[in-house]
N, C-alpha and C positions, 0 to 999 in steps of 0.2 A: 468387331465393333464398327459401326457405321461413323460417319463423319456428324450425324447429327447427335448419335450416342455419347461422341467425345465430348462435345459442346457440353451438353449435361452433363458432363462428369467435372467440366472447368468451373461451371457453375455452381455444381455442390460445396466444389472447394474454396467458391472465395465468397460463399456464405458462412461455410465454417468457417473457415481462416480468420471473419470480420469480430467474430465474440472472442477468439482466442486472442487476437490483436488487442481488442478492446480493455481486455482483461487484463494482460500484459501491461500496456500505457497506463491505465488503472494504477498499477503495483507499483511501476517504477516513479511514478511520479502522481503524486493526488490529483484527482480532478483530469488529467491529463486524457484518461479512458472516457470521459465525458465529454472533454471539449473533441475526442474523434468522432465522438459520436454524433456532434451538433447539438451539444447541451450547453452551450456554453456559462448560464446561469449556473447550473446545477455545477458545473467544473469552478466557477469562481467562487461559489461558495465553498466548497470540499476543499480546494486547498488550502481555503484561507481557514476551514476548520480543522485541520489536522495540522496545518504551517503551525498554527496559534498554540493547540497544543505541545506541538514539539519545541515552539519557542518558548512558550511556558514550562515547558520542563526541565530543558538547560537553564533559564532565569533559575529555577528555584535547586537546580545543580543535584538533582534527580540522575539514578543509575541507569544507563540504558546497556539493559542485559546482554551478556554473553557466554557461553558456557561455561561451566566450571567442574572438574573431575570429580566426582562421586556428588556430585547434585543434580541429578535428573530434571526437577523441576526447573531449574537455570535455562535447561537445553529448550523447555516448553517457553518460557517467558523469551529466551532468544527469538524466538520465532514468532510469538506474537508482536516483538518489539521490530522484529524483520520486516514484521507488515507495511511499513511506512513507507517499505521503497529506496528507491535511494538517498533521500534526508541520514538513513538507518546508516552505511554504507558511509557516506560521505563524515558526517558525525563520527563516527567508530575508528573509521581508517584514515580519513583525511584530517579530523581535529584530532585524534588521538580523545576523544573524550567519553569521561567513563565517570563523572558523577563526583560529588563530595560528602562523604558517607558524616563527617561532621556538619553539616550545613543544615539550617534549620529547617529547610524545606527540602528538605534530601525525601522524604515519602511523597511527599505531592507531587514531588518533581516526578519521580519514579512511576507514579502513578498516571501521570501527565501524558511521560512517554511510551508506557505500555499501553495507553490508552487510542493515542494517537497513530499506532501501529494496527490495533483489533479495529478499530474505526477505519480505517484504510483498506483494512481487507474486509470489508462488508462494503465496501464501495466498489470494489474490484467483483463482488459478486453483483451489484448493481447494475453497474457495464456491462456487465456476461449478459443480465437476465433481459436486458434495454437491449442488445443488440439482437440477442436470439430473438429479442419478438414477444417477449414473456412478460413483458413490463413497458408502460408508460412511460 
C-alpha cells in the first residue's frame, strides 16, 4: 500500500464513521444527530417533539415498557420505547418509573411514550440518511 493509498483508506473511514456517529447522537439523545450535523433547527425542533411527548407521557402516568416473561410482544414495545435514547434509560433506571396502570390517562400516557421512542428512531434514520448524502 502506497502512502497515497493509506490517505484514502483514512478518508473512507471518517466518511463512514460520520453517519454512524450521527446516528448514534441521534439515538442517545433527540435532535442531538442533528444539531452534529449543522441542523440546528431541525434538532430544536425534534427534541422539543419527542422531550414533549415523553413529558406528556409521564404527566398522563403512561407505562413505559419493559419486558416481561412469557410476553413477547412486551420485548417488541421495550424496544420501540428504547427508541427515545437516553430519556428511556434515565426514566426506567434513574426515576424508578414504570407508569400508573390506575390512572386515567394511563393509555395515552402509554401511547405518548411509545410513540415518542418509534419517533426518535426515524429521526436516527434521518441523521443516517442527511449525513450519507441521501437526504436534504
Amino acid at each position: 500500500m502506497t502512502e497515497g493509498e493509506g490517505s484514502e483508506v483514512a478518508e473512507k473511514r471518517e466518511v463512514e464513521a460520520r453517519p454512524v456517529l450521527a446516528g448514534i447522537l441521534a439515538w442517545v439523545v433527540p435532535g442531538l444527530g442533528h444539531l452534529y450535523l449543522g441542523r440546528r433547527g431541525r434538532a430544536a425542533l425534534f427534541f422539543a417533539v419527542v422531550g414533549c411527548a415523553i413529558v406528556l407521557g409521564c404527566i398522563l402516568h403512561g407505562n413505559l415498557y419493559h419486558p416481561i416473561a412469557g410476553q413477547p410482544l412486551t420485548t417488541v414495545a421495550t424496544l420501540g420505547a428504547m427508541g427515545m435514547g437516553l430519556p428511556y434509560f434515565l426514566l426506567r433506571y434513574g426515576a424508578h418509573y414504570g407508569g400508573v396502570i390506575t390512572s386515567i390517562g394511563y393509555e395515552y400516557g402509554t401511547a405518548f411514550l411509545l410513540t415518542a421512542g418509534l419517533m426518535n428512531l426515524l429521526l436516527v434514520l434521518d441523521a443516517w440518511d442527511i449525513a450519507r448524502g441521501v437526504k436534504d
